[in-house]
Biopython code that builds the backbone (N, CA, C, O; Angstrom):
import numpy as np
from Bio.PDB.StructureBuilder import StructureBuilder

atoms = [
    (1, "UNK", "N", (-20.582, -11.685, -195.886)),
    (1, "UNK", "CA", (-20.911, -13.092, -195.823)),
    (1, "UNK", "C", (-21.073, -13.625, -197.244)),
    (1, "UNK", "O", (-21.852, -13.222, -198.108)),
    (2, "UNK", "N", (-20.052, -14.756, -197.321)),
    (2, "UNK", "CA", (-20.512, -15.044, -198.904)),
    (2, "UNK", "C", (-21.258, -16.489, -199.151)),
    (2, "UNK", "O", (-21.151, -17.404, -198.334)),
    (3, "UNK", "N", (-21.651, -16.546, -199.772)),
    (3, "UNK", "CA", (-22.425, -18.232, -200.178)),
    (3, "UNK", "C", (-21.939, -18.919, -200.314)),
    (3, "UNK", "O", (-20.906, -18.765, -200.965)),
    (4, "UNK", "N", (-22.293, -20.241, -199.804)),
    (4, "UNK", "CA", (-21.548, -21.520, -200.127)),
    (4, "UNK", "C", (-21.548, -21.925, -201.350)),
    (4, "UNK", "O", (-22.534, -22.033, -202.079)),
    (5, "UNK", "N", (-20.245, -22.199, -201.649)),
    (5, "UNK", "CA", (-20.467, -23.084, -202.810)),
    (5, "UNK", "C", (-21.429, -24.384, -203.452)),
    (5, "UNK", "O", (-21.665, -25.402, -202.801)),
    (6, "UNK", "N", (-21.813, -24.196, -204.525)),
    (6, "UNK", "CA", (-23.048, -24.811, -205.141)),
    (6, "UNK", "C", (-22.678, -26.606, -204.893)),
    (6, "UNK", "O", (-21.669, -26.725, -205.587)),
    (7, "UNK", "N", (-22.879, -27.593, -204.464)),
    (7, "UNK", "CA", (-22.792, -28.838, -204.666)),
    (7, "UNK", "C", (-22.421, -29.731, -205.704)),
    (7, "UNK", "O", (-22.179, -30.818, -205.179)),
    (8, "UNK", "N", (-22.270, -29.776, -206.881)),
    (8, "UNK", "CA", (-22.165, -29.991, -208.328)),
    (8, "UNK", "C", (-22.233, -31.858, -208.192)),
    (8, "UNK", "O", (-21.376, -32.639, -207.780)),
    (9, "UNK", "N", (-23.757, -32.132, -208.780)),
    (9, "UNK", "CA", (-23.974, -33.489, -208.582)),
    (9, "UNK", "C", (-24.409, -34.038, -210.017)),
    (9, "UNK", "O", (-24.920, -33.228, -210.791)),
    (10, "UNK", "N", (-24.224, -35.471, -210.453)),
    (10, "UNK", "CA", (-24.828, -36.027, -211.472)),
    (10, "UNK", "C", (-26.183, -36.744, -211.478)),
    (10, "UNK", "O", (-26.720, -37.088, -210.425)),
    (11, "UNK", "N", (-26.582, -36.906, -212.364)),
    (11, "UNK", "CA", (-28.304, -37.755, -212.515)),
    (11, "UNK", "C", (-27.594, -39.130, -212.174)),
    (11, "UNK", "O", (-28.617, -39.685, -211.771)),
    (12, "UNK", "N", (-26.790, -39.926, -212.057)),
    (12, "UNK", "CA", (-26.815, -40.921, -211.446)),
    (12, "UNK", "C", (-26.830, -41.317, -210.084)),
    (12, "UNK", "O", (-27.071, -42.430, -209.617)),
    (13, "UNK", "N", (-26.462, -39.972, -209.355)),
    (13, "UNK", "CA", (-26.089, -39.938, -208.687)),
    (13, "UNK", "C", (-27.142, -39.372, -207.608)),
    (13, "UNK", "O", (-26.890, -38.936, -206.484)),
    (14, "UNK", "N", (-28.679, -39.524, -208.398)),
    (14, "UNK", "CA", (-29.922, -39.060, -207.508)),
    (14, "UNK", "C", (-30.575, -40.274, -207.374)),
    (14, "UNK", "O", (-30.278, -41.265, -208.042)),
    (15, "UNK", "N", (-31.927, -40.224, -206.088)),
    (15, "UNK", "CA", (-32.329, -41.207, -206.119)),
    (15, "UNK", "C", (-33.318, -40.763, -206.830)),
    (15, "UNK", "O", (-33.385, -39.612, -207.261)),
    (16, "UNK", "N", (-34.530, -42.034, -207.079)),
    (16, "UNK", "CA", (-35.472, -41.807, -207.721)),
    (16, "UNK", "C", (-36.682, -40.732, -206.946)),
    (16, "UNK", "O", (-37.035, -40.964, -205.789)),
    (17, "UNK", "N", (-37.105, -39.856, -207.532)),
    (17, "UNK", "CA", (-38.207, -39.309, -207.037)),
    (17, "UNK", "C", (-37.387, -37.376, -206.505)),
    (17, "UNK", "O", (-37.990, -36.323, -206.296)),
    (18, "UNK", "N", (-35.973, -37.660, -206.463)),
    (18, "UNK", "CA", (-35.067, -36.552, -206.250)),
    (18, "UNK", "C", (-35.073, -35.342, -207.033)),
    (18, "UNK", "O", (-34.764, -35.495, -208.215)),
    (19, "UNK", "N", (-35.388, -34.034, -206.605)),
    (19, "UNK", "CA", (-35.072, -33.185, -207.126)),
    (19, "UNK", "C", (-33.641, -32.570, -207.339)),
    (19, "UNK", "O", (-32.794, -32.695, -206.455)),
    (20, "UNK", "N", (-33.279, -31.685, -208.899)),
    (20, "UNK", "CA", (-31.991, -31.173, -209.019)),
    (20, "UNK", "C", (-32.524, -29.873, -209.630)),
    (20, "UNK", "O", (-33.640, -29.721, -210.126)),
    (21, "UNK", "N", (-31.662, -29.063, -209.527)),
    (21, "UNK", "CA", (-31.520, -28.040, -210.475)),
    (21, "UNK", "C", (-30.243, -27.924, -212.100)),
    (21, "UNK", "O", (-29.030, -27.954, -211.892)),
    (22, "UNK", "N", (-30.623, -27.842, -213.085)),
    (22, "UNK", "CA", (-29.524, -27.740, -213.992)),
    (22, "UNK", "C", (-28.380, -26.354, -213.663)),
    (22, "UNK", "O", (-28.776, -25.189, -213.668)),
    (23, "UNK", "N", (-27.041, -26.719, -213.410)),
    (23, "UNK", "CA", (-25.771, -25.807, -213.259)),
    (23, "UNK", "C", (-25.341, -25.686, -214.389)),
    (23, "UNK", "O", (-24.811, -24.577, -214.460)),
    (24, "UNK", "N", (-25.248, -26.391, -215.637)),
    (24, "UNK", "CA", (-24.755, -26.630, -216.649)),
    (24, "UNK", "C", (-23.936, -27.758, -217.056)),
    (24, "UNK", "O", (-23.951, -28.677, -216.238)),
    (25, "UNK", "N", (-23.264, -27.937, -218.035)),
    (25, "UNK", "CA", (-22.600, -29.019, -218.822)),
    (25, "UNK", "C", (-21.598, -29.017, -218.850)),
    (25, "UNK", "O", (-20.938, -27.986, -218.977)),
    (26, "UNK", "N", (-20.994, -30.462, -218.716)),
    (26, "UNK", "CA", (-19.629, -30.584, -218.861)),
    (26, "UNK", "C", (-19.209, -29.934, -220.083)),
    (26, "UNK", "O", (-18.069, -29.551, -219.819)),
    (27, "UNK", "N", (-19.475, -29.596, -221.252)),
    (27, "UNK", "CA", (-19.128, -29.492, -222.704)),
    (27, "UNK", "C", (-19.977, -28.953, -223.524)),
    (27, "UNK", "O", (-20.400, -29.391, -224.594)),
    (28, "UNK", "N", (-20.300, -27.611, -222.769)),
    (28, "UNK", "CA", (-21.688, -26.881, -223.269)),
    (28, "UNK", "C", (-21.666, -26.547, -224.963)),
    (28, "UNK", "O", (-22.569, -25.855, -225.432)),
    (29, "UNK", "N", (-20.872, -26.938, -225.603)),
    (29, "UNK", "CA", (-20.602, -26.265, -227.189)),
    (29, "UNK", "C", (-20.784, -28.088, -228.086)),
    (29, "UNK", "O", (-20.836, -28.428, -229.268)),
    (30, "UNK", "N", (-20.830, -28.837, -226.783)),
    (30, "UNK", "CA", (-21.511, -30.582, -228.148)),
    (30, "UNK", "C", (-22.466, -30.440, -228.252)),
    (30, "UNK", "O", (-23.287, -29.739, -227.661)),
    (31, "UNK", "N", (-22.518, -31.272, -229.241)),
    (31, "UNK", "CA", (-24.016, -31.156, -229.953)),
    (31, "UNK", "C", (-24.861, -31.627, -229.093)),
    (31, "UNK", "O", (-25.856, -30.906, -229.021)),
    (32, "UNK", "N", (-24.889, -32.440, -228.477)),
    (32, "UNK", "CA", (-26.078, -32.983, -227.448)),
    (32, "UNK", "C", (-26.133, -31.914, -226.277)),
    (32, "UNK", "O", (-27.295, -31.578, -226.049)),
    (33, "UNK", "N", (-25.278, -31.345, -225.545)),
    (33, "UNK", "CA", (-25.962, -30.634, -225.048)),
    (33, "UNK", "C", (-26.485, -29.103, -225.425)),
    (33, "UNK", "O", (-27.359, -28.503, -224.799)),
    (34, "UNK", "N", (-25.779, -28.608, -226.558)),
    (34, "UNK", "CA", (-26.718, -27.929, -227.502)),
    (34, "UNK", "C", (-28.438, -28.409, -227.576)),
    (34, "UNK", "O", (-29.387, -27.665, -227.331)),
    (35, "UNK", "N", (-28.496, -29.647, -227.925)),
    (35, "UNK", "CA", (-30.098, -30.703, -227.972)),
    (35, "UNK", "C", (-30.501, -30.449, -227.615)),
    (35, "UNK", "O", (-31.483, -29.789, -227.956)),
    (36, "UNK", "N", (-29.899, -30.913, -225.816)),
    (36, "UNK", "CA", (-30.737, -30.413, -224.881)),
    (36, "UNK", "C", (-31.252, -28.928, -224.332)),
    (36, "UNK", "O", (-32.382, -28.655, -223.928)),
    (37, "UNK", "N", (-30.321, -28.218, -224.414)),
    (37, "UNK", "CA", (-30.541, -26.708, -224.306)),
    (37, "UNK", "C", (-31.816, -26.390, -224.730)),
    (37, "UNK", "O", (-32.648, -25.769, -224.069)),
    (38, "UNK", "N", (-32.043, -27.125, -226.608)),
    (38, "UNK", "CA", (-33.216, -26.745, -227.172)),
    (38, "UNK", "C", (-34.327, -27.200, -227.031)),
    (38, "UNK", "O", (-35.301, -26.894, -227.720)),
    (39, "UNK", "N", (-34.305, -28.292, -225.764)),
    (39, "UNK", "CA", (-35.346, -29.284, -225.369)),
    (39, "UNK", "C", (-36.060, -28.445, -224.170)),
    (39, "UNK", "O", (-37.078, -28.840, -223.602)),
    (40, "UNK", "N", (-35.457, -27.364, -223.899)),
    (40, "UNK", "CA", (-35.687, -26.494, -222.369)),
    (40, "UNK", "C", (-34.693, -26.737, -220.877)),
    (40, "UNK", "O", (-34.560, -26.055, -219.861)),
    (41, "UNK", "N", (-34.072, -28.117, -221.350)),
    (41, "UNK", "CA", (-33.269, -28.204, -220.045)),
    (41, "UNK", "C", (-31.917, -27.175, -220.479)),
    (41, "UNK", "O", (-31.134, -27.233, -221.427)),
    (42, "UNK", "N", (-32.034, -26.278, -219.391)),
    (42, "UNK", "CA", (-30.884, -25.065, -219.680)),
    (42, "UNK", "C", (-30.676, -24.791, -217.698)),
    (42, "UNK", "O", (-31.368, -25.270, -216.800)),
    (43, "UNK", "N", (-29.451, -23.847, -217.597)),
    (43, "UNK", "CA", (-29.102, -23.628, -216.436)),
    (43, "UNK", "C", (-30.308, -22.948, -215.752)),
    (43, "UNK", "O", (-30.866, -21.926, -216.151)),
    (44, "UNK", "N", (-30.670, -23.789, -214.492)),
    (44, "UNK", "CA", (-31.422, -22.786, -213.550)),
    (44, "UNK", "C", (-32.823, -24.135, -213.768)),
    (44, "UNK", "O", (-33.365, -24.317, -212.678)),
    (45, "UNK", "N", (-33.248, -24.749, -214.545)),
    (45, "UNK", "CA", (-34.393, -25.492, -215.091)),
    (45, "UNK", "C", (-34.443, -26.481, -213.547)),
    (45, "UNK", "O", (-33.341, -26.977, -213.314)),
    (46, "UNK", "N", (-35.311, -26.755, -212.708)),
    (46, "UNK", "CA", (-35.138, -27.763, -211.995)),
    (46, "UNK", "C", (-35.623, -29.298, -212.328)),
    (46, "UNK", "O", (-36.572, -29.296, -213.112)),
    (47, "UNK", "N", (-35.305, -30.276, -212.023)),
    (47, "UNK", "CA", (-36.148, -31.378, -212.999)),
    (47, "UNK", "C", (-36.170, -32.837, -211.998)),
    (47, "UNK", "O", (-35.325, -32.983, -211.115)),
    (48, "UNK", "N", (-36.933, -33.575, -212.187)),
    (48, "UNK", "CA", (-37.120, -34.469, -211.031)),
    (48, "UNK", "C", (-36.744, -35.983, -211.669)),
    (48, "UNK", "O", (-37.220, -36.357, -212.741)),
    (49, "UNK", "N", (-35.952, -36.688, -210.973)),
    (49, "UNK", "CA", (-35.719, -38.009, -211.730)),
    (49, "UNK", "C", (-36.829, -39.301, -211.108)),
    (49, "UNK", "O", (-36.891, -39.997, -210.095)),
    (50, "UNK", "N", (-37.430, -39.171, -212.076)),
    (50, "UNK", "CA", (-38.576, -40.182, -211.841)),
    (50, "UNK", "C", (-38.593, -41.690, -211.967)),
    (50, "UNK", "O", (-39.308, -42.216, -211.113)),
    (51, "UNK", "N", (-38.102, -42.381, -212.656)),
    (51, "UNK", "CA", (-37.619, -43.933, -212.554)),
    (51, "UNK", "C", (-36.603, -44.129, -213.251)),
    (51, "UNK", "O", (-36.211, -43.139, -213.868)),
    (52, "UNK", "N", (-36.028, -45.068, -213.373)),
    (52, "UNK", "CA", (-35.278, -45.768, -214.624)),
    (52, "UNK", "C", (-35.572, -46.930, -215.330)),
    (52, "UNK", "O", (-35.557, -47.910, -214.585)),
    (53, "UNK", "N", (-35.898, -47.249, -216.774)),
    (53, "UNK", "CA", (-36.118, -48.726, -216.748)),
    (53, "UNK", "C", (-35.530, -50.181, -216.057)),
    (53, "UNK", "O", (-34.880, -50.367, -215.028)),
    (54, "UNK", "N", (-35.963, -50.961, -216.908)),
    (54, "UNK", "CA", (-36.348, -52.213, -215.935)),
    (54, "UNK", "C", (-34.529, -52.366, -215.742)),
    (54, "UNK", "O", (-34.044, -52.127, -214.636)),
    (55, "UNK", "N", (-33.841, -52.681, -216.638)),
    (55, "UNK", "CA", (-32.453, -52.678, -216.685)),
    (55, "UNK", "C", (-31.431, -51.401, -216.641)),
    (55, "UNK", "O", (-30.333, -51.470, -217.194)),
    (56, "UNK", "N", (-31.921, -50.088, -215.861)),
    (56, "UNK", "CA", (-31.175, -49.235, -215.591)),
    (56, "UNK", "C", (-30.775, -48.471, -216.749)),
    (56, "UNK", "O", (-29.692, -47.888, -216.778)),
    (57, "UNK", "N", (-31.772, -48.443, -217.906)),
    (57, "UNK", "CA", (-30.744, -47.516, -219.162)),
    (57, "UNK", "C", (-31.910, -47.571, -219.496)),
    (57, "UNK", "O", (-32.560, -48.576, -219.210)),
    (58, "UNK", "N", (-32.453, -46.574, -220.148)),
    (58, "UNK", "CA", (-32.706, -45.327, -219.777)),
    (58, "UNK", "C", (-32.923, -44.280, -218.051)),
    (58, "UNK", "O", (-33.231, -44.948, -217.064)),
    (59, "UNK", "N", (-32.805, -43.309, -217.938)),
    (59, "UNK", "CA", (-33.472, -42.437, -216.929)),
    (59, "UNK", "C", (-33.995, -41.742, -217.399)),
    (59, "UNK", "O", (-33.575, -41.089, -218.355)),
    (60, "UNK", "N", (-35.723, -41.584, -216.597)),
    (60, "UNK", "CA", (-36.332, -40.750, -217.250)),
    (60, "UNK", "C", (-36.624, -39.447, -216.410)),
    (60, "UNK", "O", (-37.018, -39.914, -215.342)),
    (61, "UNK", "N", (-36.647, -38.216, -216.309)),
    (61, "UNK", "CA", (-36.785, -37.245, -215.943)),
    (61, "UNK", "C", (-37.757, -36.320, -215.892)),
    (61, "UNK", "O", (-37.985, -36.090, -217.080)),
    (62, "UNK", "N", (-38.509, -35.610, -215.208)),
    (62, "UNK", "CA", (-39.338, -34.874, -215.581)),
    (62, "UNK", "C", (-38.592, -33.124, -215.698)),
    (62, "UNK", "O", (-37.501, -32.820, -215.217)),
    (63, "UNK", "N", (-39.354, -32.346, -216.321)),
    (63, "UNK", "CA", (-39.286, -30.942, -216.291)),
    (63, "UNK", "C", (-40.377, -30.447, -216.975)),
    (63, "UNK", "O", (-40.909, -31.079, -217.888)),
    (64, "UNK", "N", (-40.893, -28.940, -216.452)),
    (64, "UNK", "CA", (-41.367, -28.175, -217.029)),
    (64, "UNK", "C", (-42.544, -29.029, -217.705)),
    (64, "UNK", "O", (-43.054, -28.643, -218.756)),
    (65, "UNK", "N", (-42.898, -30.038, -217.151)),
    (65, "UNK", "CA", (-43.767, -30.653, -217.464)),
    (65, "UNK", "C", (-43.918, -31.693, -218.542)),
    (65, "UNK", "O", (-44.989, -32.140, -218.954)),
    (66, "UNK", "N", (-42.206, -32.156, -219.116)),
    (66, "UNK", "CA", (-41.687, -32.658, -219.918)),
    (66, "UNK", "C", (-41.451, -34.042, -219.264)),
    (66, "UNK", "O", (-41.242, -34.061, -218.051)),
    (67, "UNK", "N", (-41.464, -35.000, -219.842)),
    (67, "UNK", "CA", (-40.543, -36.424, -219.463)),
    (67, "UNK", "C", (-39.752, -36.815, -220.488)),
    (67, "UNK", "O", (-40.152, -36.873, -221.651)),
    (68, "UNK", "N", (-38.422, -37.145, -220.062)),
    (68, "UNK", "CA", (-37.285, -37.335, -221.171)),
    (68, "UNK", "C", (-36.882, -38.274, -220.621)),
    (68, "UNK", "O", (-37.157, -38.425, -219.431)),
    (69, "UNK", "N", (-35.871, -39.488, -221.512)),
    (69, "UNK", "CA", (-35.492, -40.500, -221.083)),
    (69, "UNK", "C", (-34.102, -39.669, -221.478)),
    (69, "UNK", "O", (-34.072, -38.602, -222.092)),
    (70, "UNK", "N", (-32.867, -40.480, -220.935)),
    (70, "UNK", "CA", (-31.734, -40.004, -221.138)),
    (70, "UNK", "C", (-30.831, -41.461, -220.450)),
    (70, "UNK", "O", (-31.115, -42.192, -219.501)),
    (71, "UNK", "N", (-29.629, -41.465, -221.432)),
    (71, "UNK", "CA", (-28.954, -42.550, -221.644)),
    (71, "UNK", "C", (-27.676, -42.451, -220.105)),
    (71, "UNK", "O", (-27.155, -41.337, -220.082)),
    (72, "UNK", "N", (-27.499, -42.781, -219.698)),
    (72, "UNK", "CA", (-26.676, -42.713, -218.658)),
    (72, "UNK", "C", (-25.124, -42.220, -219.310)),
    (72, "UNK", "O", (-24.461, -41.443, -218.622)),
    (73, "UNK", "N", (-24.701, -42.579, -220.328)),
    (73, "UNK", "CA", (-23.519, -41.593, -221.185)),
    (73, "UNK", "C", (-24.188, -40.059, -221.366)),
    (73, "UNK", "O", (-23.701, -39.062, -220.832)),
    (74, "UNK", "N", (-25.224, -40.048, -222.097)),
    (74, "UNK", "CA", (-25.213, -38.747, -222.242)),
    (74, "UNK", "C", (-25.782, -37.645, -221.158)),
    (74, "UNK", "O", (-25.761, -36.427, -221.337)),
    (75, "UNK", "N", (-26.358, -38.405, -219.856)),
    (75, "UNK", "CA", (-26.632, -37.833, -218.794)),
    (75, "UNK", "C", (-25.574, -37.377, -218.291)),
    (75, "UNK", "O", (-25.806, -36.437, -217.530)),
    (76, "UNK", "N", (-24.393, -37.669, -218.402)),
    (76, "UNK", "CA", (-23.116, -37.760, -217.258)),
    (76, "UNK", "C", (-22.813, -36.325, -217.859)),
    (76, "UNK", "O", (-22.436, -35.638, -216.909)),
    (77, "UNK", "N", (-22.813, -35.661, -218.889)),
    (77, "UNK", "CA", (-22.528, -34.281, -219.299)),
    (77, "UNK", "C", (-23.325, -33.428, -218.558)),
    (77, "UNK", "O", (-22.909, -32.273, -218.467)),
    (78, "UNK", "N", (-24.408, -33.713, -217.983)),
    (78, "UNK", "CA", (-25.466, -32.840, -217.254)),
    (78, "UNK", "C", (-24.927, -32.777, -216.109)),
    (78, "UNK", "O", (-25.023, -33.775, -215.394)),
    (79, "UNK", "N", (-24.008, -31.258, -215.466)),
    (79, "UNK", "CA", (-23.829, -30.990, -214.033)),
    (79, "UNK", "C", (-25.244, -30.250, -213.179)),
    (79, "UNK", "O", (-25.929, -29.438, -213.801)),
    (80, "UNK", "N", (-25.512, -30.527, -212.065)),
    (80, "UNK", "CA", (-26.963, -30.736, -211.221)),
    (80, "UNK", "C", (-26.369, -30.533, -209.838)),
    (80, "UNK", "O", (-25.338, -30.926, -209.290)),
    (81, "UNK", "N", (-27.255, -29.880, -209.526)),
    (81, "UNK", "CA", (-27.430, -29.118, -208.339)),
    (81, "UNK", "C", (-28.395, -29.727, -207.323)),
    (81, "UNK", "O", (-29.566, -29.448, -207.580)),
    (82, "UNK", "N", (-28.158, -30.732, -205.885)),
    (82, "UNK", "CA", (-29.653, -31.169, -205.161)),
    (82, "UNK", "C", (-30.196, -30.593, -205.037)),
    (82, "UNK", "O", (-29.563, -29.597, -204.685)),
    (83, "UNK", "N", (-31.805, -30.266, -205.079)),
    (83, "UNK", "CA", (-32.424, -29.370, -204.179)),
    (83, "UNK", "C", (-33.100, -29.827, -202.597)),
    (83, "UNK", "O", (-33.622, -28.974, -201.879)),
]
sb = StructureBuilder()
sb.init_structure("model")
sb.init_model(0)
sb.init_chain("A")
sb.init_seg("    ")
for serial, (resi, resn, name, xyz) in enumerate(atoms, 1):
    if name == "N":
        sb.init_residue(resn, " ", resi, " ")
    sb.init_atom(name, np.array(xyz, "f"), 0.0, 1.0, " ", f" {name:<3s}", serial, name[0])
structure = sb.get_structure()
């Protein structure tokens, strides 16, 4: 019996208050998601999208007890897993 394949979803593409797990990056060797790597969001990290501002740019995220805002361009490199 083998496992289903993983879902592969984006942070825009959650609602608010939604949990994901990090799968990894579109382009794991740019510098931003290098950044992030060093910020703790790495594969396996789960993280919760908690609001967005008033005009939709920023999203802010929680993890590991972290809150990060993140730009909707540079979110879209982040592949995510629902939980």
């Amino acid at each position: 019996m083998s496992a289903l394949p993983k879902q592969e979803t984006h942070l825009d593409q959650l609602e608010i208050g939604e949990y994901a797990r990090v799968l990894g990056f579109r382009d794991p060797s740019s510098d931003y998601a290098r950044r992030l790597q060093s910020l703790g969001l790495i594969p396996g990290t789960e993280l919760q999208l908690k609001r967005y501002a008033p005009l939709g740019d920023p999203a802010e995220i929680i993890y590991r007890g972290t809150r990060l805002a993140l730009r909707p361009a540079e979110a879209e490199g982040l592949l995510l897993e629902r939980l």
